[in-house]
C-alpha positions, -999 to 999 in steps of 0.1 A, spaced: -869 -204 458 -889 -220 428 -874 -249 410 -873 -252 372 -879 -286 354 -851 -289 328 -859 -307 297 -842 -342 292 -817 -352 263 -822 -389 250 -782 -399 259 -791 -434 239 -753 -445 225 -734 -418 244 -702 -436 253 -707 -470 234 -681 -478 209 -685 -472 172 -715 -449 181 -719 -427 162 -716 -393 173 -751 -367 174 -750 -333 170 -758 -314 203 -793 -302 204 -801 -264 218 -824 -279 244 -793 -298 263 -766 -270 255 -755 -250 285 -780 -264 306 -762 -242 339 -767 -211 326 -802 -224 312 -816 -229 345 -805 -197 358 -820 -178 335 -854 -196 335 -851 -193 372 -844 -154 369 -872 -148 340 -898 -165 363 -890 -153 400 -880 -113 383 -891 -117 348 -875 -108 317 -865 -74 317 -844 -80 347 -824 -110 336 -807 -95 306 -773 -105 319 -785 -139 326 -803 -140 293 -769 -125 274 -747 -148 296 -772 -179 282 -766 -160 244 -729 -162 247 -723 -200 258 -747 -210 227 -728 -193 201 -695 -204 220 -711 -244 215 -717 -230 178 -751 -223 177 -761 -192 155 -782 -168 180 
């Protein structure tokens, strides 16, 4: 099984008081089904992921993300 390197999210003021509050970027939303699918795309490739890839789809516009 290959691993995937998932991008990092600066986390700077997460949790200190009076922080104030940043808007979640699309690199560090859903990051589970993220890695799935960039597993799936590289070990089957694209067209055989589409549930993966739709799965990905539907957590983003659940976060509020326009996709």
């Amino acid at each position: 099984m290959s691993t995937v390197a998932a991008a990092t999210c600066d986390a700077k003021g997460a949790g200190e008081p009076g922080a104030e509050k940043k808007p979640l970027k699309p690199c560090c939303a859903c990051p589970e089904t993220k890695k799935a699918r960039d597993a799936c795309i590289i070990e089957k490739g694209e067209e055989n992921c589409g549930h993966l890839i739709e799965a990905h789809k539907e957590c983003m516009r659940a976060l509020g993300f326009k996709i």
